[in-house]
C-alpha positions in Angstrom: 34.4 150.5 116.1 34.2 148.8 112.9 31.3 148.8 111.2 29.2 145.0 111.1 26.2 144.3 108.6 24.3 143.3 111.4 23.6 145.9 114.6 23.7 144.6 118.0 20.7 145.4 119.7 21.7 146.4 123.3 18.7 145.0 125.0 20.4 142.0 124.5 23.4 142.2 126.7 23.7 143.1 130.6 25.9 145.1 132.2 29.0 142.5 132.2 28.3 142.2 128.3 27.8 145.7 127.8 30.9 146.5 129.4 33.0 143.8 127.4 31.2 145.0 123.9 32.3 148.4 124.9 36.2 147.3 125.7 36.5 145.1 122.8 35.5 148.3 120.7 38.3 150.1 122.3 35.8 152.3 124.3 36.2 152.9 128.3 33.8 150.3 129.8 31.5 152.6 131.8 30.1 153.8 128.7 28.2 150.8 129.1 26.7 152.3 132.8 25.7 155.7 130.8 23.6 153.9 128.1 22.3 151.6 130.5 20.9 154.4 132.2 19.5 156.4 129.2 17.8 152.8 127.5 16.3 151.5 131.2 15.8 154.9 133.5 14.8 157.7 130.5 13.3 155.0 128.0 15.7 156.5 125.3 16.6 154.2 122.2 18.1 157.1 120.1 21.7 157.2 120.5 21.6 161.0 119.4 19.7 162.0 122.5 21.9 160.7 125.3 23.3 164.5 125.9 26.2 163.2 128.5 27.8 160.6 125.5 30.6 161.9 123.0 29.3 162.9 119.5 32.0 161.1 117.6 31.1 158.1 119.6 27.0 158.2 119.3 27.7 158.1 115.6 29.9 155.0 116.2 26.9 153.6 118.0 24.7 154.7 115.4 27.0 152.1 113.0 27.3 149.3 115.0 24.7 148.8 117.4 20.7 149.7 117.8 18.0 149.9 120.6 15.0 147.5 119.4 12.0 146.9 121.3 9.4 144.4 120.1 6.7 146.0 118.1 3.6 146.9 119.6 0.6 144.8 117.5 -2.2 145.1 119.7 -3.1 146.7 123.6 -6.3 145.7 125.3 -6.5 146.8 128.8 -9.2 145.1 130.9 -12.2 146.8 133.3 -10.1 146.0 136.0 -6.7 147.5 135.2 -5.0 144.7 133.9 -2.8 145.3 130.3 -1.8 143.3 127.5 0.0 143.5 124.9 0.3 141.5 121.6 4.0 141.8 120.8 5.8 141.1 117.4 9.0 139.5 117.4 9.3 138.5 113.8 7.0 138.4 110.8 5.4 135.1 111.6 5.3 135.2 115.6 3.8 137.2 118.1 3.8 136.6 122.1 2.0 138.1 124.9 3.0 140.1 127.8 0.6 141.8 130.9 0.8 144.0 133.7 -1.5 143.6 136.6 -2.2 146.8 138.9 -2.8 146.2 142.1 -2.9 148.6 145.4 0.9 147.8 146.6 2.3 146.4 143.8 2.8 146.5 140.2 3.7 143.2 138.0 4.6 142.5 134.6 3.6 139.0 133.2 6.7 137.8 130.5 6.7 135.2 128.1 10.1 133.1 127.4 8.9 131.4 124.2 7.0 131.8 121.1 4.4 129.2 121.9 5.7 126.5 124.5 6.6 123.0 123.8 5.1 121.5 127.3 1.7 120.8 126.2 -0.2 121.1 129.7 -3.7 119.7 128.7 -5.3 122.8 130.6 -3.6 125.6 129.2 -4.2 127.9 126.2 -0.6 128.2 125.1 0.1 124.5 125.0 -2.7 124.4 122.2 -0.7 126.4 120.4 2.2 124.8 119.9 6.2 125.8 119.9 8.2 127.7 117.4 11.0 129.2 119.1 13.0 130.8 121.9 13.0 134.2 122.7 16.3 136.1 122.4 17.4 138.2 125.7 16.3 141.1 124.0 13.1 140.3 122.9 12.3 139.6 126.7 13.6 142.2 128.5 11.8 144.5 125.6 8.5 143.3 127.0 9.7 144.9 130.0 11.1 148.2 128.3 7.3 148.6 126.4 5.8 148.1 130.2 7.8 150.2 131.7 7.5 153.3 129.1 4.3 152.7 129.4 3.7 152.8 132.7 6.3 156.0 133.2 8.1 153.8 135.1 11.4 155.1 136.6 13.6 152.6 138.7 14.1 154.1 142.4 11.9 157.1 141.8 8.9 156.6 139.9 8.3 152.7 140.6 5.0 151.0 139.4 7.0 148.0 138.2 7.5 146.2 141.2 7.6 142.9 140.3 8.2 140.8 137.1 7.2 136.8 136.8 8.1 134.2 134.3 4.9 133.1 133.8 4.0 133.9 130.7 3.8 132.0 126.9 6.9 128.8 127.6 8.7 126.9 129.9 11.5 129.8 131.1 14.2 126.8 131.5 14.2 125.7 128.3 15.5 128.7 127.2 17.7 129.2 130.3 20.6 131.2 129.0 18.3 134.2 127.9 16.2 133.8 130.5 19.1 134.3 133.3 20.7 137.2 131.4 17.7 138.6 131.0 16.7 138.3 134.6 19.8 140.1 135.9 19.3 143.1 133.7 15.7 143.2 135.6 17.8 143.2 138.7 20.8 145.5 137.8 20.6 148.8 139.1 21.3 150.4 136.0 18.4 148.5 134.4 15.1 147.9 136.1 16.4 148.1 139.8 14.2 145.2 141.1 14.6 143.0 144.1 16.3 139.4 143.8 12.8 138.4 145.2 10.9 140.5 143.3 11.5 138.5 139.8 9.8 135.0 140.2 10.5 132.2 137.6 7.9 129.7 137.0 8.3 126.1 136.0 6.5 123.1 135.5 9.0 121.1 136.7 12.6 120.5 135.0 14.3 119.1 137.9 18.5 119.4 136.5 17.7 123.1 135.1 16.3 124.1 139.0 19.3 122.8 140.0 21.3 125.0 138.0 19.5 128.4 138.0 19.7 127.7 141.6 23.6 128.1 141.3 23.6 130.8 138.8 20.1 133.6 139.5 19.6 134.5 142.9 15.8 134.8 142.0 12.5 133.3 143.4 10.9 130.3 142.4 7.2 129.0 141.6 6.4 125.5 140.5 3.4 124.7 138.1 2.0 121.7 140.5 -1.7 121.5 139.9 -2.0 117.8 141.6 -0.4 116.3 144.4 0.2 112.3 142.9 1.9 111.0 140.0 -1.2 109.5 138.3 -2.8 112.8 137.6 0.0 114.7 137.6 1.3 112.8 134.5 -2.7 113.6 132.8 -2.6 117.6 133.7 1.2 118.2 132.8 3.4 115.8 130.9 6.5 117.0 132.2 6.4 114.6 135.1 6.5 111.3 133.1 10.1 112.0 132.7 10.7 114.7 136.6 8.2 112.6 138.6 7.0 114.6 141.9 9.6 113.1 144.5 12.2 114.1 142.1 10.7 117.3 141.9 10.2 118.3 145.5 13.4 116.9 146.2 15.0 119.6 144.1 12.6 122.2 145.4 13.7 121.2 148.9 17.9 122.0 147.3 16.0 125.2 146.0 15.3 126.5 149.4 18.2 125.7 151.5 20.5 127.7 149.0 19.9 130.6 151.9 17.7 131.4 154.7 14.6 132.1 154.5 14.4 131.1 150.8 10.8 129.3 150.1 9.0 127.9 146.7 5.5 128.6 145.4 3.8 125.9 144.1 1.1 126.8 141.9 -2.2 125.1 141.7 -5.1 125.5 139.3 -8.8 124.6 140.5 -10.3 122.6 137.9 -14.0 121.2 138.8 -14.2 117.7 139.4 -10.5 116.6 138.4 -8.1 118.0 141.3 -10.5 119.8 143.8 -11.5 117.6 146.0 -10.8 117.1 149.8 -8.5 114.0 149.5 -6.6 115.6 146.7 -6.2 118.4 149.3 -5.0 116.3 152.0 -2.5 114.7 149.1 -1.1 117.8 149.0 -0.6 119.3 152.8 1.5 115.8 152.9 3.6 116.5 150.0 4.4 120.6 150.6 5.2 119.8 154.5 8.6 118.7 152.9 9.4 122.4 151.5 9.3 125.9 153.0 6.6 126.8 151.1 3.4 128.4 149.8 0.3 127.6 147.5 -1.3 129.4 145.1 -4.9 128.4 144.1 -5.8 129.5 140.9 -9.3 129.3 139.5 -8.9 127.7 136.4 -9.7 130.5 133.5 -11.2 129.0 130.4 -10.5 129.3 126.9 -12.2 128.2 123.4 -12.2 124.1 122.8 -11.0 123.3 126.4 -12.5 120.3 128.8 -12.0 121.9 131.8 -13.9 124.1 133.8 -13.4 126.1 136.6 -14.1 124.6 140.5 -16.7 126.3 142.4 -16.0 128.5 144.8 -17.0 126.7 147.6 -14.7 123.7 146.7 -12.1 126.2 146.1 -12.5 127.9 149.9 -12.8 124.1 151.5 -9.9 123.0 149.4 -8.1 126.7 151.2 -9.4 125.3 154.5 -7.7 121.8 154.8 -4.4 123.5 153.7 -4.7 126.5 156.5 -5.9 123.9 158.8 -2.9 122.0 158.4 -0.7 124.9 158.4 0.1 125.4 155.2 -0.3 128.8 154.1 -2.5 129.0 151.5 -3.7 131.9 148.9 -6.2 132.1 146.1 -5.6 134.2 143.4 -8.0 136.5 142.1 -8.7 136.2 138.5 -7.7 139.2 136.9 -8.2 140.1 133.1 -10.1 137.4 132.2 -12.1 139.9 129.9 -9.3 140.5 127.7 -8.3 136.5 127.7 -5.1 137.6 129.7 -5.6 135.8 132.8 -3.8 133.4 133.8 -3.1 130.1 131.2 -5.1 132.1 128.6 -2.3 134.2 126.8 -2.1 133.0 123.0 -0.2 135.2 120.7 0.7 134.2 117.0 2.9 130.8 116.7 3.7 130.0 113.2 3.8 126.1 115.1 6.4 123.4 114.5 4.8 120.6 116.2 1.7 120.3 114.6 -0.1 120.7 117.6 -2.1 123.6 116.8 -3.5 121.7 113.7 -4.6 119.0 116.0 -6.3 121.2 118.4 -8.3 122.8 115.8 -9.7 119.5 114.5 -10.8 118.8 118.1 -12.5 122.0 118.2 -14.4 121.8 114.8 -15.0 118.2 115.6 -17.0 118.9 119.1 -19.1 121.5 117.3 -20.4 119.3 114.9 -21.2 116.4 117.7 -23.0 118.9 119.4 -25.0 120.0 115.8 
């Protein structure tokens, strides 16, 4: 191996890569399957302590390659279990990740983006603006600092059940990473999760479903939140250029890829702008189409927003045309709220490109002095 001025970090490769970086430094590829093992199953990034590897090739690793997870900033965790973490991935940014304990399950919250370019009027992150992708590495380190913490071991010792997209970005704008990073969730040697068992959220960019629905054998939830163009188009941008016909019609591909494959289409319940019973009716008419499910989501607020949150009696009549109709139908319980890590409330540190968070600011200070 000859020695580079910059180390690879090995969170950044799966299997497949690791195997190649191995054979193109002239080492037997299933070296790759024993470091795999000691970086995802022991939580080892020291090269020296993985016993079973030669010591004239350790010190080869030691030249050429390192084990880097993001650096932990911050932890809260909230009264009800829930954990988050403030993450660095440079000097200037910071993203958020968070785990959610619950009695049969375990699941890990990870962002794709520094920021998110999107701007969905009702969510935190879209204030924020967009800076940058996240490297494979830096996203399957959030799962390496959940997982050590957790003690997590992969077909022993499992509290990390499941991992979702859903965090800070839109995970198909940064589709490379995102895939490679989703397969070492999956592999074996890494995290050991099911194909079904890693969800990817979008909000809706109809040619990249198409493709991670040839490439990642993983399940899919759409970021819906109204069931018509008109205010579809308000609440997320997105669909000025993937309209909603588009959109289900690519969701629909999505699910006859194999049996039994379904979407989940998110919805959050914001009073007085997408509760009501037509709106409800709207949407038993459009998710008919697709084997499917819907996720209510009480909409969680956050500093300078316009929204507020539905009541919960529109929320449980909005549940009740959907069931009626047959669509199955679940609200999610707000979890973390406390620790502003529920969900649309993550908001780590952006250095932004887009000015937006500049704008949003102005907004802010500009209410409070109408209301002095």
């Amino acid at each position: 191996m000859a020695v580079t001025a910059t180390r690879t970090n090995l969170f950044g490769l799966d299997r497949q890569g690791l195997r190649d970086w191995f054979a193109q430094a002239g080492e037997k590829p299933y070296r790759a399957d024993q470091v795999m093992k000691w970086m995802y199953h022991r939580h080892v990034t020291d090269f020296a302590q993985m016993t079973d590897v030669g010591k004239v090739l350790r010190s080869k690793l030691e030249a050429v390659a390192e084990i880097v997870p993001p650096n932990v900033l911050l932890e809260k965790q909230s009264t009800d279990g829930t954990h988050k973490w403030l993450l660095g991935m440079d000097p200037r940014n910071a993203i958020e990740a968070v785990f959610i304990p619950e009695s049969s399950r375990g699941t890990l919250c990870v962002s794709s983006q520094v920021g998110c370019g999107l701007n969905c009027t009702f969510c935190s992150t879209g204030t924020q603006g967009f800076n940058r992708n996240l490297s494979t590495a830096e996203i399957i380190g959030q799962v390496w600092v959940a997982a050590r913490h957790l003690g997590n071991v992969p077909h022993h010792q499992r509290k990390l059940t499941n991992v979702v997209m859903m965090g800070m970005g839109e995970p198909l704008l940064n589709f490379d990473n995102v895939v490679r990073a989703m397969s070492i969730m999956r592999d074996d040697l890494g995290f050991g999760l099911a194909n079904k068992r890693v969800t990817l959220s979008t909000a809706g960019l109809v040619p990249m479903i198409d493709r991670l629905s040839a490439e990642s054998d993983v399940s899919l939830a759409v970021s819906l939140h109204a069931p018509n163009d008109e205010l579809r188009s308000q609440l997320v941008p997105l669909n000025k250029k993937y309209p909603i016909a588009e959109l289900m019609d690519a969701c629909l591909r999505y699910t006859q890829r194999s049996p039994r494959t379904t979407v989940t289409f998110e919805y959050t319940m914001m009073k007085g702008i997408n509760d009501t019973p037509e709106l409800a009716r709207q949407l038993v008419k459009l998710v008919r189409k697709v084997p499917s499910k819907v996720n209510l989501i009480p909409f969680n607020p956050f500093t300078g927003t316009q929204f507020e949150r539905s009541e919960e009696s529109s929320i449980r009549d909005f549940q009740t045309i959907l069931l009626d109709a047959g669509v199955l139908t679940m609200v999610r319980r707000t979890r973390g709220d406390d620790i502003d890590a529920a969900c649309g409330q993550l908001k780590g540190q952006v250095m932004d490109r887009t000015r937006r968070q500049a704008e949003f600011q102005k907004k802010i200070e500009g209410g409070v002095a109408d209301a002095a």
